[in-house]
N, CA, C and O atoms as a GROMACS GRO file, in nm:
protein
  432
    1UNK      N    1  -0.013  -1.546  -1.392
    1UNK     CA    2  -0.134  -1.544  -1.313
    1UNK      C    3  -0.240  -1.460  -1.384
    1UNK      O    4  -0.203  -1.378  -1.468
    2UNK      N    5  -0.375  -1.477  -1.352
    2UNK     CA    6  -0.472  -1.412  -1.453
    2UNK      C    7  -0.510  -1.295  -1.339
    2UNK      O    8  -0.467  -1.298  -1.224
    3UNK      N    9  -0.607  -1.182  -1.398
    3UNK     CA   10  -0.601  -1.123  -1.343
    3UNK      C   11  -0.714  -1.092  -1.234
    3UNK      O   12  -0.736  -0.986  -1.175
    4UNK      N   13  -0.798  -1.255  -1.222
    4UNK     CA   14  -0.866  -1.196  -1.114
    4UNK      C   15  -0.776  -1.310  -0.970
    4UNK      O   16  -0.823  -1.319  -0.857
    5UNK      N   17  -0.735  -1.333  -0.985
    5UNK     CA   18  -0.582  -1.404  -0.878
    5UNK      C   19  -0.546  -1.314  -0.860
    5UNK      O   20  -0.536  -1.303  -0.738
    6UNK      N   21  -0.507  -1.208  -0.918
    6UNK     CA   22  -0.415  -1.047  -0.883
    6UNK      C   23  -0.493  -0.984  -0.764
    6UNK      O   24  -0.442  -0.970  -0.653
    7UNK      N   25  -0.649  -0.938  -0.800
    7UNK     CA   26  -0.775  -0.927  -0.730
    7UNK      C   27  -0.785  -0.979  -0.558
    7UNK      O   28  -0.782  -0.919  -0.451
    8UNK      N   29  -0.798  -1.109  -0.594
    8UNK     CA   30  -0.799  -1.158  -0.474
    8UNK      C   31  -0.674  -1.161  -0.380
    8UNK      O   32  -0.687  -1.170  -0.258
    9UNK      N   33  -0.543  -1.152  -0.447
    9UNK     CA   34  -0.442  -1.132  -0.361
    9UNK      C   35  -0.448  -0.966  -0.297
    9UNK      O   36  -0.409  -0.932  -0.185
   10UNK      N   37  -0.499  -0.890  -0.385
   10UNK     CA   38  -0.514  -0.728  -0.347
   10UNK      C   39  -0.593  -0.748  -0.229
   10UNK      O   40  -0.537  -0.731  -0.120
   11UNK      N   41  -0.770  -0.798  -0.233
   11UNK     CA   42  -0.841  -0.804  -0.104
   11UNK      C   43  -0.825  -0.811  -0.006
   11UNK      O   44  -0.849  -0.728   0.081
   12UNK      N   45  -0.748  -0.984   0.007
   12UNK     CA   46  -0.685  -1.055   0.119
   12UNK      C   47  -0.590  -0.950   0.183
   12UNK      O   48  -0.586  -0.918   0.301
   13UNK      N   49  -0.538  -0.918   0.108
   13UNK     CA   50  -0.390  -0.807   0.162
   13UNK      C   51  -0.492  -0.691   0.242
   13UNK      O   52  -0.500  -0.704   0.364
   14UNK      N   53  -0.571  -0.575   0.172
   14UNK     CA   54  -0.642  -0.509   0.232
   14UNK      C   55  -0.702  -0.509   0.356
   14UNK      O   56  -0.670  -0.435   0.450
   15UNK      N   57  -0.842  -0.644   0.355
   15UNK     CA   58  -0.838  -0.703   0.456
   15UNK      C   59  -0.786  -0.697   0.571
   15UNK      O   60  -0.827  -0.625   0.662
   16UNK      N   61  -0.669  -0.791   0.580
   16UNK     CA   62  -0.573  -0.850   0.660
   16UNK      C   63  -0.517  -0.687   0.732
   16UNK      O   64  -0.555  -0.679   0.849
   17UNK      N   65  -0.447  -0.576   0.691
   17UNK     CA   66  -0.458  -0.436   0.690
   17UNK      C   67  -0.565  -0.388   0.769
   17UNK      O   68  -0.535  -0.357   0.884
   18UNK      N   69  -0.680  -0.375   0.735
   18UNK     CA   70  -0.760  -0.337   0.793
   18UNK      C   71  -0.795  -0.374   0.924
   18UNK      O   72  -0.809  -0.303   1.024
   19UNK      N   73  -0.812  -0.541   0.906
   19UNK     CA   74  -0.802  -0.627   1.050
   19UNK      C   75  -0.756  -0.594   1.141
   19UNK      O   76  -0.813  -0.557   1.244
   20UNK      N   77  -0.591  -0.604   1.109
   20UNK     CA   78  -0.509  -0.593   1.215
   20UNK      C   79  -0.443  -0.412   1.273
   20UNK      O   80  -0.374  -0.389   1.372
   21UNK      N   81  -0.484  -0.330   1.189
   21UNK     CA   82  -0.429  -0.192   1.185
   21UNK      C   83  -0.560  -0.118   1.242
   21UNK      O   84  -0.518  -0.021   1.306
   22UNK      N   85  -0.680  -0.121   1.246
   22UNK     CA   86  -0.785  -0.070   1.239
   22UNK      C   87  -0.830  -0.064   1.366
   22UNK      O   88  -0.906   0.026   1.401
   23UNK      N   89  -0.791  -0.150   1.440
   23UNK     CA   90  -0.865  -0.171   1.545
   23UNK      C   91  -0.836  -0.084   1.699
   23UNK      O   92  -0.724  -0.096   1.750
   24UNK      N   93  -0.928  -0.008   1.758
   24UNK     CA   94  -0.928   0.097   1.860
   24UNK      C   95  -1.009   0.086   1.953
   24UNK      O   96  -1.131   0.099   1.959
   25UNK      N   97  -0.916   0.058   2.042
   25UNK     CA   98  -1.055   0.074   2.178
   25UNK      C   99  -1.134   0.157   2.219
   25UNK      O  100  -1.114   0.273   2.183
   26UNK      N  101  -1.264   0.124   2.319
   26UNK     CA  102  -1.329   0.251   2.260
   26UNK      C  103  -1.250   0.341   2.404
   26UNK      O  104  -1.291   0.455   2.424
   27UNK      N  105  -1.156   0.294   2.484
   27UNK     CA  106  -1.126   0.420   2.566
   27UNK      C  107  -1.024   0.522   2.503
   27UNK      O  108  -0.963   0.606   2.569
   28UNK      N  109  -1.016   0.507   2.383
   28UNK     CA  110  -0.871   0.561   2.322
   28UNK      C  111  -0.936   0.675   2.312
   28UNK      O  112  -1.055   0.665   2.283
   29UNK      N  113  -0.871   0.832   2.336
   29UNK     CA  114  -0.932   0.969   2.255
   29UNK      C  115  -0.966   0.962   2.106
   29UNK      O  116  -0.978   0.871   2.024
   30UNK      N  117  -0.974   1.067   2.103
   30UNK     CA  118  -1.041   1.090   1.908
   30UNK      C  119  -0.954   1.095   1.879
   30UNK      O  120  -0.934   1.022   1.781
   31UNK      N  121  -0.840   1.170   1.926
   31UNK     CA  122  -0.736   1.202   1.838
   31UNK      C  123  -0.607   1.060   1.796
   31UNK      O  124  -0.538   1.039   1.696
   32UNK      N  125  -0.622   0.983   1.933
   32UNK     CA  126  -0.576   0.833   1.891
   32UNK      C  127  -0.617   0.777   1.788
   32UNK      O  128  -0.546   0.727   1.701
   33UNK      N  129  -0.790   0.785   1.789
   33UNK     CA  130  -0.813   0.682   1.678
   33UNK      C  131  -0.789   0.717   1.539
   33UNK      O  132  -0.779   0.643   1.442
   34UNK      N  133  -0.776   0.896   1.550
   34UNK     CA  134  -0.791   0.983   1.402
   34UNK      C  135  -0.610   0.965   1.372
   34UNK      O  136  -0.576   0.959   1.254
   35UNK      N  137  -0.529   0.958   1.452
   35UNK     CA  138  -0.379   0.883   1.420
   35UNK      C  139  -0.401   0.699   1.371
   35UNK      O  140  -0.358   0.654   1.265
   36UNK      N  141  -0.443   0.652   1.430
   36UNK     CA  142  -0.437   0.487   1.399
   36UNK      C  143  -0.525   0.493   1.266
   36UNK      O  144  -0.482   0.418   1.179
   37UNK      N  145  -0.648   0.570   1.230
   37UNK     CA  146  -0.692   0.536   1.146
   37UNK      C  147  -0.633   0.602   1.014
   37UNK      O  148  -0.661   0.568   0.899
   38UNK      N  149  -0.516   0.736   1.065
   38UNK     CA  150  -0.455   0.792   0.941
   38UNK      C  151  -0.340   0.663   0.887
   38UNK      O  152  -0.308   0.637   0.771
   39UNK      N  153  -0.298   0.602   1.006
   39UNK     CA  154  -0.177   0.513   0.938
   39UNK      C  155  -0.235   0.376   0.885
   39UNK      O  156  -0.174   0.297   0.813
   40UNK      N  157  -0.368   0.361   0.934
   40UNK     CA  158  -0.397   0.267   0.800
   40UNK      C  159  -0.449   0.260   0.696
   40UNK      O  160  -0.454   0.168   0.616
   41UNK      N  161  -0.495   0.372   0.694
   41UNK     CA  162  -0.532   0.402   0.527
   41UNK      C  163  -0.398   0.456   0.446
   41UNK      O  164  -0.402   0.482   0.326
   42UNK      N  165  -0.259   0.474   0.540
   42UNK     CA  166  -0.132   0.521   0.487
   42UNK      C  167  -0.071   0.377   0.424
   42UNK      O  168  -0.013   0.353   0.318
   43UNK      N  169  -0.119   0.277   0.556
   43UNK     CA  170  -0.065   0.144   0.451
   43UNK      C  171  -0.148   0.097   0.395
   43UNK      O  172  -0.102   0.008   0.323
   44UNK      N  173  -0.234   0.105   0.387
   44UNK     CA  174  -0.378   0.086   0.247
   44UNK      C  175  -0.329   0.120   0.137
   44UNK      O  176  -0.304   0.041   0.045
   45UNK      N  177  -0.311   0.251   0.135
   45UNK     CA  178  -0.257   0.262  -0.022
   45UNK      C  179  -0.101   0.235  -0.050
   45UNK      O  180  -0.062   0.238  -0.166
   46UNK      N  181  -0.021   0.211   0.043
   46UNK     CA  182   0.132   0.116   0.017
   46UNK      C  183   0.090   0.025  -0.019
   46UNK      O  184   0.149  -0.014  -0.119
   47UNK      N  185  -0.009  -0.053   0.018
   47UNK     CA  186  -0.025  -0.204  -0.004
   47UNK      C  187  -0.114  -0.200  -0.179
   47UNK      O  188  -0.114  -0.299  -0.253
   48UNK      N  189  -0.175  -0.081  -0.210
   48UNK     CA  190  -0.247  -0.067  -0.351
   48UNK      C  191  -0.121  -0.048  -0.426
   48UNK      O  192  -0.089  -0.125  -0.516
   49UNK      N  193  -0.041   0.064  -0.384
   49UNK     CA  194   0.089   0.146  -0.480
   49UNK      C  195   0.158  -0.037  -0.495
   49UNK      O  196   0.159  -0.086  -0.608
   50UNK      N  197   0.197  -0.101  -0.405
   50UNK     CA  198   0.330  -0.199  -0.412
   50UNK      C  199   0.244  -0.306  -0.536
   50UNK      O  200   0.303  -0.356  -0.632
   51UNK      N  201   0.084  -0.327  -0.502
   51UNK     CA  202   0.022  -0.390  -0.568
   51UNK      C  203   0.048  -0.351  -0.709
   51UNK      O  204   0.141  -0.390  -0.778
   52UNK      N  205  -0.070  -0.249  -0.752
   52UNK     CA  206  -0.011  -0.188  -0.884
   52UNK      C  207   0.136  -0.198  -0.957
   52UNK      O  208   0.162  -0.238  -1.070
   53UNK      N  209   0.234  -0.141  -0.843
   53UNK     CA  210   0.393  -0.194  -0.907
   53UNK      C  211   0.392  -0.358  -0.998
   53UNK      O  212   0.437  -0.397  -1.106
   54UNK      N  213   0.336  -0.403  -0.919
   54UNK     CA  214   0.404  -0.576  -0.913
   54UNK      C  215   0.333  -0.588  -1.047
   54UNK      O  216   0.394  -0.616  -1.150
   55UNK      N  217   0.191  -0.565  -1.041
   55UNK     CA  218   0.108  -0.615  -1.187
   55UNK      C  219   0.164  -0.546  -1.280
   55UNK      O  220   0.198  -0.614  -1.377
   56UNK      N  221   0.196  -0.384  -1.290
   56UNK     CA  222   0.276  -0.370  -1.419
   56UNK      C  223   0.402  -0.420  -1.454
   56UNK      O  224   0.446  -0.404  -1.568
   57UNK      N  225   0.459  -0.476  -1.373
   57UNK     CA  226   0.595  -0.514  -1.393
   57UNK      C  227   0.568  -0.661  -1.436
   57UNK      O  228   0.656  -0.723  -1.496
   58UNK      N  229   0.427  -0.729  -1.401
   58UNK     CA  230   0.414  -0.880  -1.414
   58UNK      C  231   0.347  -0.867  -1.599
   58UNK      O  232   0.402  -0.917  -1.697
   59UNK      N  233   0.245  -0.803  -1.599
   59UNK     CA  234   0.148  -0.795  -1.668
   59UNK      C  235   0.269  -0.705  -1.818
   59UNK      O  236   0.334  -0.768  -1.901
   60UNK      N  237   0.266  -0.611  -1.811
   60UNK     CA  238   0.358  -0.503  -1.855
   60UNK      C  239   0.525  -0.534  -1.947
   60UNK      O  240   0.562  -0.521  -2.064
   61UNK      N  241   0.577  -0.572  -1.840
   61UNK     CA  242   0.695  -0.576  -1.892
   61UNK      C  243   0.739  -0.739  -1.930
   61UNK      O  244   0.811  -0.762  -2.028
   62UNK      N  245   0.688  -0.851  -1.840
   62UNK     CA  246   0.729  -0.957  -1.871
   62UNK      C  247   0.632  -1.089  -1.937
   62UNK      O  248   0.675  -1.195  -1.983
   63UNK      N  249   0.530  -1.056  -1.928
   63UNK     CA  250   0.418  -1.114  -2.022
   63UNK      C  251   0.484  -1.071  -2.177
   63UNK      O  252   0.546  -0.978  -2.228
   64UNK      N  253   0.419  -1.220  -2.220
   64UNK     CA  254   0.436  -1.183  -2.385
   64UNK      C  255   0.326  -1.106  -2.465
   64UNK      O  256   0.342  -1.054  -2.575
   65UNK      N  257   0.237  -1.108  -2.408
   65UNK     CA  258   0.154  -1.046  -2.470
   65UNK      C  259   0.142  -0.858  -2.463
   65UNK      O  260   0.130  -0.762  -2.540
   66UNK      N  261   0.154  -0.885  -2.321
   66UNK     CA  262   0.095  -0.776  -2.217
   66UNK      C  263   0.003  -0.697  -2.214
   66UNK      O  264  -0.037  -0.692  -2.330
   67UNK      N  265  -0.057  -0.632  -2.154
   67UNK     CA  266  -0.192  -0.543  -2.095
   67UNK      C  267  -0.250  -0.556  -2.268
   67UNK      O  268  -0.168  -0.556  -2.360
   68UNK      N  269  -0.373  -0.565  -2.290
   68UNK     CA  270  -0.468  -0.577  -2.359
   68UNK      C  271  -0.468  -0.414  -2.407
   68UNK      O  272  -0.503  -0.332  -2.322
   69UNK      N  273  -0.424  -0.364  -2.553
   69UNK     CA  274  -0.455  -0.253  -2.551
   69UNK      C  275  -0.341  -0.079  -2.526
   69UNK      O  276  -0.332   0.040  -2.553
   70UNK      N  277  -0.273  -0.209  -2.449
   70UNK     CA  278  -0.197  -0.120  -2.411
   70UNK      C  279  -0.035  -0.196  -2.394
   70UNK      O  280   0.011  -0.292  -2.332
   71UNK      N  281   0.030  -0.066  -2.510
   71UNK     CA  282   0.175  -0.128  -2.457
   71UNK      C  283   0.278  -0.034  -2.457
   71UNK      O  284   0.330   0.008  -2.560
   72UNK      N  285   0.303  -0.006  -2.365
   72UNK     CA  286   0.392   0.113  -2.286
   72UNK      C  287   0.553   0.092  -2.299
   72UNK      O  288   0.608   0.018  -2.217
   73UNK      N  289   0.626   0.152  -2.394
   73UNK     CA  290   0.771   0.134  -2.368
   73UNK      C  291   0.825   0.122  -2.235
   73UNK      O  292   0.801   0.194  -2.139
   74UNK      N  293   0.906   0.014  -2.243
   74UNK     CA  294   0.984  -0.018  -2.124
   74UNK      C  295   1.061   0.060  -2.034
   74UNK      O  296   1.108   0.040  -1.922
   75UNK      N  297   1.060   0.166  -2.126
   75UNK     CA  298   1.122   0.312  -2.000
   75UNK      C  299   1.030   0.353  -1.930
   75UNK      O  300   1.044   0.388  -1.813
   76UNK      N  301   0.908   0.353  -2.004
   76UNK     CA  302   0.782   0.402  -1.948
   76UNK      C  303   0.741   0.302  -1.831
   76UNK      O  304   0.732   0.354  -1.720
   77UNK      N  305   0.728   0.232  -1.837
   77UNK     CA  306   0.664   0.148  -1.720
   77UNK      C  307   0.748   0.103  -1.638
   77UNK      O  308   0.715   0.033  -1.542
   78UNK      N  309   0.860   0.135  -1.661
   78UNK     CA  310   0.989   0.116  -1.546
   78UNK      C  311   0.970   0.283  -1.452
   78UNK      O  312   0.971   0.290  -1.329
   79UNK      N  313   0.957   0.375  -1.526
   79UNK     CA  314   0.944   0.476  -1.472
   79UNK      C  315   0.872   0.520  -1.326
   79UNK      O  316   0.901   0.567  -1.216
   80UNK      N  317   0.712   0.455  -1.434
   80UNK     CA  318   0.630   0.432  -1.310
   80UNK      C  319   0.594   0.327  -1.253
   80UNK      O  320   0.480   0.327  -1.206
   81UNK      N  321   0.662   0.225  -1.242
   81UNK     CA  322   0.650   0.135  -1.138
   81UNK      C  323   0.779   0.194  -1.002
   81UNK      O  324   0.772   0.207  -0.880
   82UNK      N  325   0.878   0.215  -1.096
   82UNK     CA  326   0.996   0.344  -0.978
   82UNK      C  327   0.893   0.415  -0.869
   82UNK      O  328   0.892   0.390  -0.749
   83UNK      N  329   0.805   0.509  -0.938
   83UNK     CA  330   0.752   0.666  -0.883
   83UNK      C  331   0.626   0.516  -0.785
   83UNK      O  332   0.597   0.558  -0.672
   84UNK      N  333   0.580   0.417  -0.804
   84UNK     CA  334   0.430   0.364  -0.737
   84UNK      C  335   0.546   0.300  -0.637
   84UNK      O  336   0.535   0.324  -0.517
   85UNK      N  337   0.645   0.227  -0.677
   85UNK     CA  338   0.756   0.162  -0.545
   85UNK      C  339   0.815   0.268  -0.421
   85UNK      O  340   0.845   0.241  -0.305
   86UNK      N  341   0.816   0.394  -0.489
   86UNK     CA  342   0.861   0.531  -0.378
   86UNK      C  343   0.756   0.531  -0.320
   86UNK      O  344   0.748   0.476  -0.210
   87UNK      N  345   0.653   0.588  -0.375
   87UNK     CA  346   0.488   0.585  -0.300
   87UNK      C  347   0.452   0.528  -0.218
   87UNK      O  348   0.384   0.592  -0.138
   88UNK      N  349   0.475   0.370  -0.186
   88UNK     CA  350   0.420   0.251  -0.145
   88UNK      C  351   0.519   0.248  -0.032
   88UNK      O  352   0.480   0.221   0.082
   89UNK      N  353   0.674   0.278  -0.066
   89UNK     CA  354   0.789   0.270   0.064
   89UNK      C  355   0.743   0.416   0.178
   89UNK      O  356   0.739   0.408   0.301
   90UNK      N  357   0.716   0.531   0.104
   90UNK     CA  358   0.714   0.646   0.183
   90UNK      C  359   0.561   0.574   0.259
   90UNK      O  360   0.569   0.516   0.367
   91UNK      N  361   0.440   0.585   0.192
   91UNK     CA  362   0.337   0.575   0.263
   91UNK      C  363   0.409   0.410   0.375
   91UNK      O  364   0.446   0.421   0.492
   92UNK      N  365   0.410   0.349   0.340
   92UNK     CA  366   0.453   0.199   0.447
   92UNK      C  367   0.497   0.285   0.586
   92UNK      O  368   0.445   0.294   0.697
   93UNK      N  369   0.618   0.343   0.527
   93UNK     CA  370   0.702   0.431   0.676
   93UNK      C  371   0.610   0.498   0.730
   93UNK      O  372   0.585   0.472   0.847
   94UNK      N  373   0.534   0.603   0.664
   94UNK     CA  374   0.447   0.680   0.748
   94UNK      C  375   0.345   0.657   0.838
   94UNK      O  376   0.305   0.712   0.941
   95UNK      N  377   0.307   0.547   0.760
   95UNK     CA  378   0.192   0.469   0.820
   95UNK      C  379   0.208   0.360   0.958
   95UNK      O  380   0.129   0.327   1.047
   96UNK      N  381   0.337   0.328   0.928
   96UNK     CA  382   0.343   0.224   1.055
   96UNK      C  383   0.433   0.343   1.207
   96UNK      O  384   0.433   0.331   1.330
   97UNK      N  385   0.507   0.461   1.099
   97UNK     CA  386   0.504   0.549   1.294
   97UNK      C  387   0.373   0.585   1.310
   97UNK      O  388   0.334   0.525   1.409
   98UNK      N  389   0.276   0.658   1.259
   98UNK     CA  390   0.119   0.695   1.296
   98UNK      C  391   0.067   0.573   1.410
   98UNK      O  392   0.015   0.585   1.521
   99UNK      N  393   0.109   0.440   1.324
   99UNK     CA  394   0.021   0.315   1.466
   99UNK      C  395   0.115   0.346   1.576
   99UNK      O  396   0.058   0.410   1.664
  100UNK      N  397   0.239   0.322   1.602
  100UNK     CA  398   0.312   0.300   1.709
  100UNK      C  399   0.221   0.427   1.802
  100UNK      O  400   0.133   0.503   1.762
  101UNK      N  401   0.278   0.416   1.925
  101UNK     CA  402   0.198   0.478   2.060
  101UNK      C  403   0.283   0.584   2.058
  101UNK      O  404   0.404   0.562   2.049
  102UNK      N  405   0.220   0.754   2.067
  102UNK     CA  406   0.291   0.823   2.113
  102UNK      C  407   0.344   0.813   2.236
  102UNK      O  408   0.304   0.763   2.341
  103UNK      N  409   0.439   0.868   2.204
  103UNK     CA  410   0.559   0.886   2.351
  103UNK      C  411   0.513   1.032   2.450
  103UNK      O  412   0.495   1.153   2.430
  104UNK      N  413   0.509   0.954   2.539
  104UNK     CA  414   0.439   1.099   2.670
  104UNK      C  415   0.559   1.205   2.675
  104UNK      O  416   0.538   1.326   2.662
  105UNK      N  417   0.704   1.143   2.697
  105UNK     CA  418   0.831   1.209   2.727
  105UNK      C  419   0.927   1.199   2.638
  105UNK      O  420   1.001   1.101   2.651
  106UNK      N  421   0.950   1.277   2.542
  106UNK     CA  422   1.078   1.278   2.445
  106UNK      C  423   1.218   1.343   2.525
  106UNK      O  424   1.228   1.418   2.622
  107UNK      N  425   1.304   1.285   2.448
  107UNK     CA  426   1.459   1.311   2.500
  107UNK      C  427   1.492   1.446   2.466
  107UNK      O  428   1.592   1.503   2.509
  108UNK      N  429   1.418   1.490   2.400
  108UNK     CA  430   1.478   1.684   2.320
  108UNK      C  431   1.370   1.703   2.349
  108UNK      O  432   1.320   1.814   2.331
   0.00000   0.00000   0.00000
């Protein structure tokens, strides 16, 4: 795939994120919306980190050519596509308890 197909799959994804994660009524407190709006900018950048992963691993390691300029030993870009795949899993988790509704009554 070239790399403005990469682009537009990033947007759409963002987007779609934003759409559906973003949205707050206006009776919600501040502090609701300042939680809903922390967990979607938490999966904003999961959805950049998982992005980034995929293109170096597409672009990077299995292209014949790869990245223009740049060519990174295969430990190397395994490394950090590892450290952007942790990134992208931790922020995902964090981000989707922030949307869920706090709980009025916990068990402890």
């Amino acid at each position: 795939m070239e790399l403005t197909d990469w682009i537009v799959i990033l947007a759409v994804t963002l987007m779609a994120i934003a759409f559906f994660c973003a949205r707050a009524p206006a009776s919600w407190s501040r502090e609701n919306r300042a939680r809903r709006l922390a967990g979607t900018r938490m999966l904003l950048q999961a959805a950049c980190s998982l992005w980034a992963a995929l293109l170096i691993v597409a672009h990077g390691l299995f292209a014949l050519n790869g990245l223009p300029g740049l060519h990174p030993a295969p430990l190397q870009a395994l490394t950090g596509v590892t450290i952007l795949i942790a990134c992208g899993c931790y922020w995902s988790i964090r981000g989707s308890k922030l949307l869920k509704p706090r709980r009025l009554f916990t068990a402890y």
